[in-house]
C-alpha positions in Angstrom: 143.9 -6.2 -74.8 143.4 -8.3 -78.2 139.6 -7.5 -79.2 137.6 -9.6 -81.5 134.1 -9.4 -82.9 133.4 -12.9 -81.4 135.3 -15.0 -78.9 134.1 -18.5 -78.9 134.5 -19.7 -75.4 135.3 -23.8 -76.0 136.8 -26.0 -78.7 134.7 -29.1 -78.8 132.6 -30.1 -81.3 130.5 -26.9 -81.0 132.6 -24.3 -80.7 134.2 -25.7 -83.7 131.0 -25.8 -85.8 130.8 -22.0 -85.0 134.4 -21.5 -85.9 133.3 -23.1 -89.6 130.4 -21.1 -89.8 131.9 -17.9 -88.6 134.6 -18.3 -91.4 132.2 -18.9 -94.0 130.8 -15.2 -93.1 134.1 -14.0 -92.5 133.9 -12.9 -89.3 136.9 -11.7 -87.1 137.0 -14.4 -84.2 138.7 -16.2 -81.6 138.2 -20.0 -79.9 139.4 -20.1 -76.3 140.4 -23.8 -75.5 141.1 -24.4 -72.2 143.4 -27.8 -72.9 143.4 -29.2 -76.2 140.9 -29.1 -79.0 138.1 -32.1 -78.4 140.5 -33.1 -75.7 137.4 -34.7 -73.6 137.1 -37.5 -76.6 140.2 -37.8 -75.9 140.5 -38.0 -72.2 137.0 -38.8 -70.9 136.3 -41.9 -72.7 137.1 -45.7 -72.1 139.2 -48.1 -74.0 136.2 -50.3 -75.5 133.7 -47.1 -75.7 131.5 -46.8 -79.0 129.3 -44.3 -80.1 125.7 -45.3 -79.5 124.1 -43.3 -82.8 124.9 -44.9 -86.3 128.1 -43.3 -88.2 125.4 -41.5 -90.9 124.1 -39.0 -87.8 127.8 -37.4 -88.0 127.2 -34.7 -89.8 129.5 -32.0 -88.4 129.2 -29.2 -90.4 131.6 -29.6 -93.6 133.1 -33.8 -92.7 130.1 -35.9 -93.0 130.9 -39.2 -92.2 132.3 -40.9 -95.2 133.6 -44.0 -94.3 132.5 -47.3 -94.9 130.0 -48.3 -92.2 127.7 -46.2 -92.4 125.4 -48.1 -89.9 128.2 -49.1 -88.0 129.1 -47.1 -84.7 132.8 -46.1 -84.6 134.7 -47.1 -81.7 137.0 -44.6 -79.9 140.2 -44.1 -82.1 138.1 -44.2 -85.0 136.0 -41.2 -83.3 139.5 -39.4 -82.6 140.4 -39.5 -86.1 136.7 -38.3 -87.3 137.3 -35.7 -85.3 141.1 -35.0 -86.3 139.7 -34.6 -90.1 137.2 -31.8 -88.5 139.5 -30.0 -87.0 141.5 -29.7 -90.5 138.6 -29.1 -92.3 137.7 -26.3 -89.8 141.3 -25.2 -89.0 140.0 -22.5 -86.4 141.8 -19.2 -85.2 142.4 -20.6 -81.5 144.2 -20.1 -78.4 144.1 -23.8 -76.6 145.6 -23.9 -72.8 143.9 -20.4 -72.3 141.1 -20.4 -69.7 138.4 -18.4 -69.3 138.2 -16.8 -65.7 135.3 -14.1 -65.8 133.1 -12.9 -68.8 131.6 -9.9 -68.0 130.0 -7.1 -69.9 131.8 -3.7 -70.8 130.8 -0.3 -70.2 131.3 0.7 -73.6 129.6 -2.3 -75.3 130.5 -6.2 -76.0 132.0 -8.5 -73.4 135.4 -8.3 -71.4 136.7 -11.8 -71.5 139.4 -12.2 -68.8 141.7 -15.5 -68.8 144.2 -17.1 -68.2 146.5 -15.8 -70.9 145.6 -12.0 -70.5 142.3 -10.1 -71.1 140.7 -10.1 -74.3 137.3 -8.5 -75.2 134.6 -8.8 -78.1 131.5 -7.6 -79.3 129.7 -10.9 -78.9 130.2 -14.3 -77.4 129.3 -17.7 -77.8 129.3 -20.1 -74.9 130.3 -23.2 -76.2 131.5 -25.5 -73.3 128.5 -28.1 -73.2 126.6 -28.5 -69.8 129.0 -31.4 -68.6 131.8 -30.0 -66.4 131.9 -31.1 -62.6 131.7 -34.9 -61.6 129.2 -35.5 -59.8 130.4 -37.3 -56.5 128.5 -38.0 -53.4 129.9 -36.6 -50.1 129.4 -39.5 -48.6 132.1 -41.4 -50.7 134.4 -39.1 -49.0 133.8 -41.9 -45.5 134.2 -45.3 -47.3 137.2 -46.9 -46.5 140.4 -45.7 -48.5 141.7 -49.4 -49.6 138.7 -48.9 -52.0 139.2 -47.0 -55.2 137.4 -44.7 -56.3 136.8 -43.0 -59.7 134.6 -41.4 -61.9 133.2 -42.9 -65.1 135.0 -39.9 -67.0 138.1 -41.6 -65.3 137.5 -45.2 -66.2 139.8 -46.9 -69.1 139.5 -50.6 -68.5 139.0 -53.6 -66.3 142.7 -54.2 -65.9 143.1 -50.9 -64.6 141.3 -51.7 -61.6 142.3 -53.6 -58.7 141.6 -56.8 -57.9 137.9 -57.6 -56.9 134.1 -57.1 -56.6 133.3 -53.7 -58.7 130.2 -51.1 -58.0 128.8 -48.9 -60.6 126.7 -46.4 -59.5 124.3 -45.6 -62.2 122.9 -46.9 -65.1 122.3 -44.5 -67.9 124.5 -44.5 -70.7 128.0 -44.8 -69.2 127.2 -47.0 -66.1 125.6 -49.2 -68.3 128.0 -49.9 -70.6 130.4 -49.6 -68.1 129.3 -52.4 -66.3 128.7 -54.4 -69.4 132.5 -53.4 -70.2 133.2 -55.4 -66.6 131.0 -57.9 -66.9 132.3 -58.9 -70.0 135.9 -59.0 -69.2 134.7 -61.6 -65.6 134.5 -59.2 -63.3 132.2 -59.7 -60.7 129.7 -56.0 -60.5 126.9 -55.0 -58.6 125.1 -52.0 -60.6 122.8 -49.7 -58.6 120.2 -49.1 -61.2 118.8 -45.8 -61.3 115.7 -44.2 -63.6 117.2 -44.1 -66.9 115.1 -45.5 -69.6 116.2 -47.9 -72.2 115.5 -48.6 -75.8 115.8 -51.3 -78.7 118.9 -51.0 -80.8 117.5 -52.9 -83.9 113.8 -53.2 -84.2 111.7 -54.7 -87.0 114.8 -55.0 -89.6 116.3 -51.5 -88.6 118.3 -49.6 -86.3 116.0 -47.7 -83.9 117.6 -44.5 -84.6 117.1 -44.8 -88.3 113.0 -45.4 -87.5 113.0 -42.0 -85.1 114.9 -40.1 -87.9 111.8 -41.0 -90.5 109.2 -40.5 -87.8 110.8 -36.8 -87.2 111.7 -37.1 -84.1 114.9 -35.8 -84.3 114.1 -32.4 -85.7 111.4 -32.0 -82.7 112.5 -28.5 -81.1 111.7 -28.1 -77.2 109.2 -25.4 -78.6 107.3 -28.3 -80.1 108.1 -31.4 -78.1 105.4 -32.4 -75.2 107.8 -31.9 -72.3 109.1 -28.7 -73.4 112.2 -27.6 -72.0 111.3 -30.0 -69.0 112.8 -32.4 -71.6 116.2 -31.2 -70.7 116.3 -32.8 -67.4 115.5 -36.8 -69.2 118.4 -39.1 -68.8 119.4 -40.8 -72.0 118.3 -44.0 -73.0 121.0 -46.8 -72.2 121.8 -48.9 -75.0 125.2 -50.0 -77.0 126.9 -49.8 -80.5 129.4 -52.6 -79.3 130.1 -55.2 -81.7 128.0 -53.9 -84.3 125.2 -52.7 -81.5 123.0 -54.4 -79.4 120.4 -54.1 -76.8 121.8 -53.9 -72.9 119.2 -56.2 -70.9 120.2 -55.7 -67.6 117.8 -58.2 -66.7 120.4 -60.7 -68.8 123.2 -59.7 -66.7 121.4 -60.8 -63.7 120.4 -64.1 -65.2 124.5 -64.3 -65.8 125.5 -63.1 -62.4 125.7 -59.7 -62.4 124.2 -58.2 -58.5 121.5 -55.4 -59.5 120.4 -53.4 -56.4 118.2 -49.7 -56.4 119.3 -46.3 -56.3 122.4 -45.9 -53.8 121.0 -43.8 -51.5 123.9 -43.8 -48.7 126.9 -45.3 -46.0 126.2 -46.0 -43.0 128.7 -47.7 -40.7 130.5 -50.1 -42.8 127.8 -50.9 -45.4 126.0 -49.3 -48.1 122.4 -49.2 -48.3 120.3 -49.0 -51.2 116.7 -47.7 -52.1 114.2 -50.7 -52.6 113.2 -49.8 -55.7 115.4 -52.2 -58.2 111.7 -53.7 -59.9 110.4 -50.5 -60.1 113.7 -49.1 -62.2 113.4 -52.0 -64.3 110.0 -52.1 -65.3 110.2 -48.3 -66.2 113.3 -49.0 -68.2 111.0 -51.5 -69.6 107.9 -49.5 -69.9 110.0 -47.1 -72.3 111.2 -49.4 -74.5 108.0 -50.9 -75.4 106.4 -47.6 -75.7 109.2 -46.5 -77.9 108.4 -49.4 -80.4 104.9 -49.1 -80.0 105.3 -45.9 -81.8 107.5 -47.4 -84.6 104.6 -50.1 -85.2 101.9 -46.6 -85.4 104.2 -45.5 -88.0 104.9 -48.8 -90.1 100.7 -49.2 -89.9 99.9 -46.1 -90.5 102.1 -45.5 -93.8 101.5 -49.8 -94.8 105.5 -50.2 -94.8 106.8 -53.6 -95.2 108.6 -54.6 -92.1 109.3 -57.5 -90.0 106.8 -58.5 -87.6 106.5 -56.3 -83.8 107.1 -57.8 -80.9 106.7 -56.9 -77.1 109.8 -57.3 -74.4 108.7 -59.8 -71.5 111.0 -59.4 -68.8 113.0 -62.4 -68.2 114.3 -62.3 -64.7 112.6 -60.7 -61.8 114.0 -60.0 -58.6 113.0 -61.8 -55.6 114.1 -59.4 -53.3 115.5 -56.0 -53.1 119.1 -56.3 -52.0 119.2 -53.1 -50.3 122.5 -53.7 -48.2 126.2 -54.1 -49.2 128.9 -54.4 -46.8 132.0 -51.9 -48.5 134.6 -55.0 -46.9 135.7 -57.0 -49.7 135.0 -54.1 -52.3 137.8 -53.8 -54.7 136.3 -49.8 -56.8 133.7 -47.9 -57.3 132.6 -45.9 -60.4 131.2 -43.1 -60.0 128.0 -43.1 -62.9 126.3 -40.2 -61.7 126.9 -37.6 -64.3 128.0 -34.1 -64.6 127.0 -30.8 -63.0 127.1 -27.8 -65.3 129.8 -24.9 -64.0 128.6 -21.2 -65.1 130.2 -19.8 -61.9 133.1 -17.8 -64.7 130.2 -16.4 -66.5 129.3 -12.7 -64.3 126.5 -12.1 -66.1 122.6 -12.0 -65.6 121.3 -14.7 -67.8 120.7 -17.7 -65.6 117.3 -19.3 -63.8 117.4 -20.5 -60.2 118.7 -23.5 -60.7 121.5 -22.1 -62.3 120.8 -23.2 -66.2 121.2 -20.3 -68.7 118.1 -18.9 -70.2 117.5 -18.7 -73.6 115.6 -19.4 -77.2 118.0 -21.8 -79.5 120.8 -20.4 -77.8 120.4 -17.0 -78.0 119.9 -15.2 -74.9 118.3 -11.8 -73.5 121.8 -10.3 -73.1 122.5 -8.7 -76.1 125.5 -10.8 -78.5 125.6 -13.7 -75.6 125.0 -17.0 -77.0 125.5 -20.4 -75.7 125.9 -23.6 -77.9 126.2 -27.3 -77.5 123.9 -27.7 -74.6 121.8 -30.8 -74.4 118.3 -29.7 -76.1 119.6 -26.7 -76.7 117.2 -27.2 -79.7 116.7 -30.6 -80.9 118.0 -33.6 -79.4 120.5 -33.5 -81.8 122.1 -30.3 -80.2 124.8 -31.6 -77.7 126.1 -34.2 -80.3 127.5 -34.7 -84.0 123.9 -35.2 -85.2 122.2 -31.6 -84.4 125.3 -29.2 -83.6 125.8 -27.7 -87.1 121.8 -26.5 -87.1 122.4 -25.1 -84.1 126.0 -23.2 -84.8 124.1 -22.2 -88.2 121.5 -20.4 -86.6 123.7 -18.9 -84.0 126.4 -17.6 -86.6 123.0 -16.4 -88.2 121.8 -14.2 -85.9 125.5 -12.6 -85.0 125.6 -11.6 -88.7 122.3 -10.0 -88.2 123.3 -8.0 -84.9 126.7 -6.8 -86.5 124.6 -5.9 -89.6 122.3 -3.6 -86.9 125.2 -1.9 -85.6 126.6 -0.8 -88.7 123.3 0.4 -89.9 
């Protein structure tokens, strides 16, 4: 049995920013990597995808971005090789192509961490495998016809990739939507089922949006603080783009440029797919948000007399005049699945979640003595699950394990 005083369970961007942070306190410990280091950059993301935050919100904890577009969003290799300089920087003590089976506690104190490689054990642990680990499919996709291919968007490299023919993305958060723009663009004909996820401005009044929220303070609202409170966990993010420099996604352009919009997917039945009427609905939300999310921006620019360009409100500028609710699957070439991720916790044999299976806890740190979990989505901040808010969070964590180390010496 190899025994550490922490074993970071994870080697994305999280459990790397506890690695850094670990080191700087010189603390004995060990990342567990089940494939590669950051391998779902790697693996999980299309050919054209961007980031959708400016370059200047990665701030991993010792490689700030430093190149030359600050503003600019960097497109996938360039986020590989961002990442490639972190690992150097960090240069963690890691085991990757080890999985984690079981975590359990030990009789005699600290964890017993049984994997793939062996068993290992350690006084404390930190958690850090993000919440997204099990595609999310229907079971109904399991009945439509097998000449139609299926994949999830983690799946999804490019339109060429794809057979021949009409596509459907399910979904329209973040992936879906760019997804289908990704399509669209490239002359493929789509139908999107457009779900609840909100959407905002990329530039508004002479500045990124994200640039206004950072001033405003948004971004260093904790869950303690924000209105939702941890109901805030459960919002899907807002859709919007940094392709070609960023830009707004209008799904209400698409439409106007051929694109087939229909509701929620709600099932098969027979040979043909029916959807929930509520296509207008999901747009004027999507809408709603985006005006109230500049509304905000004008409060701030009137309230503090900044010089800006004039405000504006978004008048929608196609409308549905029906709700398609039917598709026949004949003719249907693939299917993306846009749906998102369930979180897997089944390895973890330990009593720390709620009923719905999420892990409790305060900033990551749990009521289980020396159990931590890091690099969930509002895990703090908004800022947790991504490049922006992770080092705070590891910071903190690494924190708090010096102090419980420093008890049990004392």
């Amino acid at each position: 049995m190899s025994h550490h005083n922490v074993i970071v369970v994870g080697g994305g961007q999280a459990g790397l920013s506890a690695s850094y942070y670990l080191q700087q306190r010189d603390i004995n410990h060990l990342v567990l990597e089940s494939r590669t280091l950051t391998h779902t950059w790697r693996e999980q993301r299309w050919d054209s995808f961007t980031l959708v935050t400016p370059n200047w919100q990665c701030a991993l904890p010792g490689a700030p971005y430093r190149g030359a577009e600050p503003h600019g969003f960097m497109k996938k290799n360039e986020v590989i090789a961002y990442l490639d300089g972190f690992i150097e920087t960090v240069r963690p003590p890691v085991r990757e192509g080890v999985t984690v089976q079981r975590l359990a506690a030990r009789g005699e104190g600290g964890y017993q961490v049984m994997t793939s490689a062996g068993e290992f054990s350690a006084e404390q642990v930190i958690v850090a495998t993000g919440g997204y680990h099990t595609p999310i499919i229907p079971r109904f996709a399991e009945r439509l016809p097998p000449s139609i291919h299926q994949l999830h968007s983690a799946q999804y490299r490019n339109p060429q990739s794809l057979p021949e023919g009409p596509v459907l993305v399910v979904g329209s958060g973040q992936s879906g939507a760019q997804i289908a723009e990704d399509l669209h663009l490239a002359g493929r004909q789509v139908h999107l089922a457009v779900g609840e996820a909100p959407r905002c401005a990329r530039f508004y009044r002479g500045r990124d949006v994200v640039a206004w929220l950072e001033d405003m303070g948004y971004y260093s609202i904790g869950v303690d603080k924000h209105p939702l409170h941890e109901g805030v966990r459960d919002n899907t993010n807002h859709y919007v783009t940094g392709r070609d420099g960023g830009r707004d996604i209008d799904l209400r352009v698409f439409a106007l440029q051929g694109m087939q919009l229909h509701g929620r997917l709600d099932d098969l039945e027979g040979g043909t797919l029916r959807f929930a009427p509520d296509l207008a609905a999901n747009l004027d939300n999507a809408d709603a948000t985006y005006n109230r999310i500049n509304a905000s921006i004008d409060k701030y620019i009137q309230e503090r007399g900044i010089s800006a360009p004039p405000g504006s409100v978004y008048e929608p500028v196609w409308r549905p005049s029906e709700e398609r609710t039917t598709l026949p699957v004949e003719g249907l070439a693939a299917v993306i699945w846009c749906i998102g991720f369930r979180p897997d916790f089944t390895w973890i044999d330990l009593p720390v979640f709620n009923g719905r299976g999420q892990p409790n806890h305060v900033r990551g740190v749990t009521a289980t003595r020396g159990l931590y979990f890091l690099g969930l989505p509002w895990l703090y901040t908004w800022g947790s699950g991504r490049f922006s808010g992770v080092a705070r969070d590891a910071e903190y964590l690494v924190d708090r394990i010096a102090a419980v180390r420093g008890g049990a010496r004392n």
